[in-house]
ZABA-94610 format. One record per atom (N, C-alpha, C, CB): x, y, z. Coordinates in pm, whole numbers, plus 50000, padded with zeros to 5 digits. Each point is the difference from the previous one (the first is absolute). Glycine has a CB too. Example, Ala and Ser with C-alpha at 12.3 -4.5 7.8 and 13.67 -1.06 7.14 Angstrom:
// ZABA-94610
513194943150780/499115011950000/500905012050000/498114988350125/501545022249803/500825011950006/499235010950073/501184993749785/
END
This chain:
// ZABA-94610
495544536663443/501415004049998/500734992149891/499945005550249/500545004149664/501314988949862/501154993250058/499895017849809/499974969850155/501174993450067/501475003649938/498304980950053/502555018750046/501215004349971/500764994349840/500015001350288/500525004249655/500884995149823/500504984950080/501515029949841/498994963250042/500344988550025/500824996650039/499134998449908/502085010450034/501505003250035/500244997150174/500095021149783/499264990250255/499715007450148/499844980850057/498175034349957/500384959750022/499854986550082/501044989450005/497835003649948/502394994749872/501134989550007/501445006950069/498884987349765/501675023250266/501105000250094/499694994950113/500825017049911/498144991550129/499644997050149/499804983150096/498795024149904/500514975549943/499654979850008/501264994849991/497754996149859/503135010350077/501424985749979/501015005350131/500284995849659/499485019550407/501025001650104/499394989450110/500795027549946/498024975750073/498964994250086/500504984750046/498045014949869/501694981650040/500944982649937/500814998350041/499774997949828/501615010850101/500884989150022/500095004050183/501574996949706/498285012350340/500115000150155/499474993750064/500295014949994/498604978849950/499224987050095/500614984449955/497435015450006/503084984049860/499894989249977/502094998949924/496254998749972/503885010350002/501535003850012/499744996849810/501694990350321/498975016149623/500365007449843/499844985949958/501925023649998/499174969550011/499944988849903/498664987050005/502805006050020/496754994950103/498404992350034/499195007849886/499974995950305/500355013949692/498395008849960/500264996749819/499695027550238/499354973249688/499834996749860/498965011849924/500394972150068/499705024649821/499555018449928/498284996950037/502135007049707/497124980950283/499114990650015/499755009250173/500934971749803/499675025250259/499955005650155/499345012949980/502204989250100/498935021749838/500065012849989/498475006249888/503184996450050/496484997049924/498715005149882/499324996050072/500374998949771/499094989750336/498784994050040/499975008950081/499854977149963/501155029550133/499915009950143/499725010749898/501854992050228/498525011549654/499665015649997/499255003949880/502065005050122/496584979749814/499014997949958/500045009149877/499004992050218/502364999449717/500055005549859/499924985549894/501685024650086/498644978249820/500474982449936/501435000549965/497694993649870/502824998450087/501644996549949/500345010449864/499824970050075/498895033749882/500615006849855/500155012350082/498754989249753/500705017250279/500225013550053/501045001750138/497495003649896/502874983150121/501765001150078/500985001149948/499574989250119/499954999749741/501845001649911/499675015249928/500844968049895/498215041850037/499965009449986/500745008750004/498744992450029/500815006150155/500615011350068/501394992350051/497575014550078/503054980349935/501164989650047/500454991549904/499164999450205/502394999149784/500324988249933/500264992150063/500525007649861/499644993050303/499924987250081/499825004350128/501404986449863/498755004950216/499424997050159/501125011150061/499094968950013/502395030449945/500785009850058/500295014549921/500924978650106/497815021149813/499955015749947/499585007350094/499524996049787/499014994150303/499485011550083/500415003250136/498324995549873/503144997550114/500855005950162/500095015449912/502104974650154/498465032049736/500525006349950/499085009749898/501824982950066/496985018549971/499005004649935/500205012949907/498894988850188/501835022149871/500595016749915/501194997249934/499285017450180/501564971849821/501015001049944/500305005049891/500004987450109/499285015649782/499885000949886/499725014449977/499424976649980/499745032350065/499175009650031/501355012250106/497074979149990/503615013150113/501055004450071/501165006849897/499364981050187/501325010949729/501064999549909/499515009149921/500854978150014/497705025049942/499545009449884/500575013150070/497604987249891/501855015750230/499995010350067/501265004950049/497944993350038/502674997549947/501725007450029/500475005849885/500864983050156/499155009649763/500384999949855/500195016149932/498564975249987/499535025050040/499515013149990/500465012650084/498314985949935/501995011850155/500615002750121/501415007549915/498844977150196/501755012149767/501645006449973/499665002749902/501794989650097/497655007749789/499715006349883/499365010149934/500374984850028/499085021750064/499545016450052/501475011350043/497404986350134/503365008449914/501065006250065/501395008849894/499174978350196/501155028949852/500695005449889/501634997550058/497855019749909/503234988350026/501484996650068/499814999350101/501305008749892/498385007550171/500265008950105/499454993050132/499895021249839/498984972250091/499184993650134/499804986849995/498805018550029/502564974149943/500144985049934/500094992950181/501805004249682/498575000150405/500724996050109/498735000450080/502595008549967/496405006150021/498294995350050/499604989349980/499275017149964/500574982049907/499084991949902/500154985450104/500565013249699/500834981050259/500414986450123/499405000650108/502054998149950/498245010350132/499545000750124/498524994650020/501625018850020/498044990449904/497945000149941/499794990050009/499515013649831/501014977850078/499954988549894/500104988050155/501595012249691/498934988150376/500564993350145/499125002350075/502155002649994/497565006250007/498795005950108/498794993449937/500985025750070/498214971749818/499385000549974/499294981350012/501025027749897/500554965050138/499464986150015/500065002850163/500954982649762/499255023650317/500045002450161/498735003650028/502285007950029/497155001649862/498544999950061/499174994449955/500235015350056/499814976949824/499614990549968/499174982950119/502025016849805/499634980650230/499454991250106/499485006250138/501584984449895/499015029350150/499105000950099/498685004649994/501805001250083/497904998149775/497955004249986/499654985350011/499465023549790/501404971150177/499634985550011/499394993150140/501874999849826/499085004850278/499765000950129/500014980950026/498405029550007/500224962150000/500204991250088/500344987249903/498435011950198/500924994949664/500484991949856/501934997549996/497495015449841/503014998350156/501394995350066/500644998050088/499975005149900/499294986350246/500494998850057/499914981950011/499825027850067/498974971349831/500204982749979/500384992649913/498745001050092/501785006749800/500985002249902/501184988950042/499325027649959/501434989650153/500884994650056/500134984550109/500145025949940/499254976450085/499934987650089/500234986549887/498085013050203/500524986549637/500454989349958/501445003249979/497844992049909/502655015650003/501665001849963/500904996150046/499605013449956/500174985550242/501074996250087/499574983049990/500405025650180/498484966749804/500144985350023/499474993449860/499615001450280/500465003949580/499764993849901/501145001849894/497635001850068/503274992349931/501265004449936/499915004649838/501114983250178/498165007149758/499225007149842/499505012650032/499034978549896/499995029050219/499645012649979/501245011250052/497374990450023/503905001950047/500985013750015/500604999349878/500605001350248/499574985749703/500245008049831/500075008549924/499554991050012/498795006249990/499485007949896/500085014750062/498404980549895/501525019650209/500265019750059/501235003550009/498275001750154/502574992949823/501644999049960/500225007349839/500334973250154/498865017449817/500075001149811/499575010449993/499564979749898/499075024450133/499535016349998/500405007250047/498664997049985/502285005950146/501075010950011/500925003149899/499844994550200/501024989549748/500815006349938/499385005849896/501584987650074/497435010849891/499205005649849/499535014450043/498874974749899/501025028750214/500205016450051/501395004349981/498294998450185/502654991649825/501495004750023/500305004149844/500864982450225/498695009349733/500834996549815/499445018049945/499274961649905/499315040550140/499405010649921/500175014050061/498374983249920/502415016550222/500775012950050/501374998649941/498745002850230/501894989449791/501444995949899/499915002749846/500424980250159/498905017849785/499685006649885/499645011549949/499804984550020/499605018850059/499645015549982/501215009650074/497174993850006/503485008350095/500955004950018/501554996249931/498325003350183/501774983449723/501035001149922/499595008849900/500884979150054/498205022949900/499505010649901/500235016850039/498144980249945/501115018150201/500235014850048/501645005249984/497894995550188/503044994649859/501305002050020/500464999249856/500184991050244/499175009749639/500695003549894/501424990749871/499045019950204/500684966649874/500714993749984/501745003449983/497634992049939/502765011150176/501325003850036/500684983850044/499265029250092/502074970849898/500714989350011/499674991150120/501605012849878/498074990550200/499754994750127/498474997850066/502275010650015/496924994449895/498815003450058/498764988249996/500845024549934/499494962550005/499664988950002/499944994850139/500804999149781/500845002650296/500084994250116/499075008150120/502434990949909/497945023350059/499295006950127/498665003149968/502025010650080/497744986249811/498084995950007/499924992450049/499115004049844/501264978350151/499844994150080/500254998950122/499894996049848/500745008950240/500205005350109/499235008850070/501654995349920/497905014449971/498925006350070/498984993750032/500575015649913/498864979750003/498534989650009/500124992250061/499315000949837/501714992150151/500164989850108/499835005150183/501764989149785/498845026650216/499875005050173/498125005649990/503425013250063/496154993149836/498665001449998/498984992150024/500805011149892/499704974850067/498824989150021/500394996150138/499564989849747/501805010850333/500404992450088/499185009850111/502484987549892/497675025550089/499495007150106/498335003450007/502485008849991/497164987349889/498705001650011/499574983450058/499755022549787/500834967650214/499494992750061/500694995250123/498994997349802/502025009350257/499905006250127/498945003450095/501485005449891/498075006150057/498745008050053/498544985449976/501205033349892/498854964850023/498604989649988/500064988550095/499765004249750/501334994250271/500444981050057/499465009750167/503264980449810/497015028950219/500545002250151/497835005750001/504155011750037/495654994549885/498135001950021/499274987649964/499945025049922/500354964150024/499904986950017/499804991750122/501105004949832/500154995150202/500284996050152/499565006750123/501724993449897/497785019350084/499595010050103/500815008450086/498524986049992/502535011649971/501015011650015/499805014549958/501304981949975/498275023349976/499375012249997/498585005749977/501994998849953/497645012950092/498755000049921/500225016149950/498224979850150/503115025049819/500035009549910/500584996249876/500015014150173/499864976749746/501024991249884/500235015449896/498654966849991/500445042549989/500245010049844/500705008250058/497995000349851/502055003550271/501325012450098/501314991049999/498235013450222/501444968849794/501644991750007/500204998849793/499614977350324/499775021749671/500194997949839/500435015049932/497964978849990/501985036250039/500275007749965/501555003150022/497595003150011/502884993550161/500925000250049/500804989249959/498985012250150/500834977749783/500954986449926/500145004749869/499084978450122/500155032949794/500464998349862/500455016950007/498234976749861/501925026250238/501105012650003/501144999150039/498575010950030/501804976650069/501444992849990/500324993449866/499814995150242/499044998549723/500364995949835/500785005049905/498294995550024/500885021549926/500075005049948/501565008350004/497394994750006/503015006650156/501125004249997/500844995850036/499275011349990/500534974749953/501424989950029/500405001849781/498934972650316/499975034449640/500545000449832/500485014549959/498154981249924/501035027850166/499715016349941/501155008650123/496614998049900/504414996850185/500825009450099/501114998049954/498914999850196/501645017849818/501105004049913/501264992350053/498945024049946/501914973049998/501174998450012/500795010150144/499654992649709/501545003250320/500505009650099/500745003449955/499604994750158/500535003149750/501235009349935/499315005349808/502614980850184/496195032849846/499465001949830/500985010149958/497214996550010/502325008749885/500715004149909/500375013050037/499054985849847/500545023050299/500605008549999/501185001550108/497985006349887/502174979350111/501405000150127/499914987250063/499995025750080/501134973050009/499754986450090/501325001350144/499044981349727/501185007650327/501015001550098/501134991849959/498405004450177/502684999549880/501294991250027/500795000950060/499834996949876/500424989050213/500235001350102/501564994250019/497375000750049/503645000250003/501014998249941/501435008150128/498234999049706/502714993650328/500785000350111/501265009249992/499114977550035/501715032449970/501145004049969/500605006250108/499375001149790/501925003250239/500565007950126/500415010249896/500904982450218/498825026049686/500505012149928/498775008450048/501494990149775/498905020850242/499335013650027/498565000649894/502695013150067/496674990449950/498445003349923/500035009149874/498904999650233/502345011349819/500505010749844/500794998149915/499765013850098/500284965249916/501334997149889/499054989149949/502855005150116/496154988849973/499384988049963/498775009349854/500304981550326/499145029649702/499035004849941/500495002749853/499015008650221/501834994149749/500635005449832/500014983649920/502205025650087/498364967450006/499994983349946/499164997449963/501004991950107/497815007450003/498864996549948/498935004849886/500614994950200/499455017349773/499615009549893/500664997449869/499645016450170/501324981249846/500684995449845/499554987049988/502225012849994/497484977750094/499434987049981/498265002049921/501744990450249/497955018049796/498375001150001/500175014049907/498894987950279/502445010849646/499715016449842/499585009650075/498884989349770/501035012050302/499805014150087/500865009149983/499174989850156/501145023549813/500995009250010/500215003150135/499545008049791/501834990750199/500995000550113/500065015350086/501444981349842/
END
C-alpha cells in the first residue's frame, strides 16, 4: 500500500500534537519525527509551525477569486454568495480537521489572529470586487464595505454555530443568512419611482384637499 503524500502526515502529525502536548509544547522537530519526513520537506511545504493550522489558505483565496472573476454584472450578487459558500464548504469537508482548528483558535491567542487576519483578507477581496461591481458611484466605497462586512459576518455565523454543534444543517442556515444578507442591500425602497404614500392630517373635505395636492405633484388639475 503507498503511503499517504506528506502534506496529508505532517497535518495530521502537528494536529495530533498540539492536542496531546498543546501547540506551543510541540516543535516542527516533533511534527516531522511523528509524520517521518525530514525538516527540508516541512519548510517546503510550510513556512512555519502555524502554517499548518492553516494548510488551504492559499489555494481557498485562489478559488474565490476565480469565483468572482468568472461572474459577469448581472450575476455579480451570485458570484459573492458562491464565493462565501465556497469557504463554508470548505471547512465542513474538513469535518474533524475543523473542528480542532477551532478549539486551538479559542485557547492560543497568536492562532485567533491569524484566522482574524484571513477573514478580513476574505473581506478586503469581496469589498473589492463589489466596489467595482457598483461602478464606482459616490457612495459605493462605503456600501461595499458594508456589504462584505454583513457577508463575512453571516457566513461566520453559520460556521461558529456547526462548530459548536448547534446545527447539523449549516448550507440550508447559511443559504437562509445570505438571503437576509442580500436583502438587507437589493429591497426596494417604499416609496420607488412609481409612487409612494403621504400621510398627513386636515379637517377640509377630500374634494378641496385633492386639486392642492396635484398642483403640488404638476399634476393637472
Amino acid at each position: 500500500m503507498s503511503q499517504r503524500p506528506a502534506k496529508e502526515r505532517m497535518i495530521e502529525a502537528a494536529f495530533a500534537l498540539f492536542e496531546e502536548r498543546g501547540y506551543d509544547q510541540t516543535t516542527v522537530d516533533d511534527i516531522t519525527e511523528r509524520a517521518q519526513v525530514g525538516r527540508t520537506t516541512f519548510f517546503r511545504t510550510f513556512r512555519s509551525k502555524e502554517d499548518v493550522i492553516f494548510p488551504d489558505r492559499d489555494t481557498l483565496l485562489g478559488a474565490i477569486e476565480a469565483r468572482l472573476g468568472g461572474s459577469s454584472h448581472e450575476t455579480a450578487l451570485t458570484a459573492v454568495v458562491d464565493a462565501a459558500r465556497l469557504v463554508l464548504r470548505h471547512y465542513l469537508a474538513e469535518g474533524d480537521l475543523a473542528l480542532a482548528r477551532y478549539r486551538l483558535t479559542r485557547s492560543v491567542p497568536a492562532l485567533r489572529s491569524r484566522e482574524f487576519a484571513g477573514m478580513q483578507h476574505f473581506q478586503r477581496i469581496f469589498r473589492e470586487f463589489i466596489v467595482s461591481w457598483m461602478g464606482g458611484a459616490p457612495d459605493s466605497a462605503l456600501k461595499a464595505e458594508l456589504m462584505a462586512a454583513a457577508v463575512v459576518t453571516a457566513h461566520n455565523h453559520v460556521l461558529r454555530r456547526w462548530l459548536r454543534g448547534l446545527t447539523e444543517r449549516p448550507e440550508q442556515e447559511f443559504d437562509a443568512a445570505m438571503a437576509t444578507t442580500v436583502d438587507l442591500f437589493t429591497a426596494p425602497s417604499a416609496a420607488g419611482p412609481e409612487g409612494g404614500i403621504v400621510v398627513f392630517r386636515t379637517s377640509k373635505d377630500l374634494d378641496a384637499v385633492v386639486p392642492a395636492l396635484k398642483r403640488v405633484l404638476g399634476e393637472p388639475v
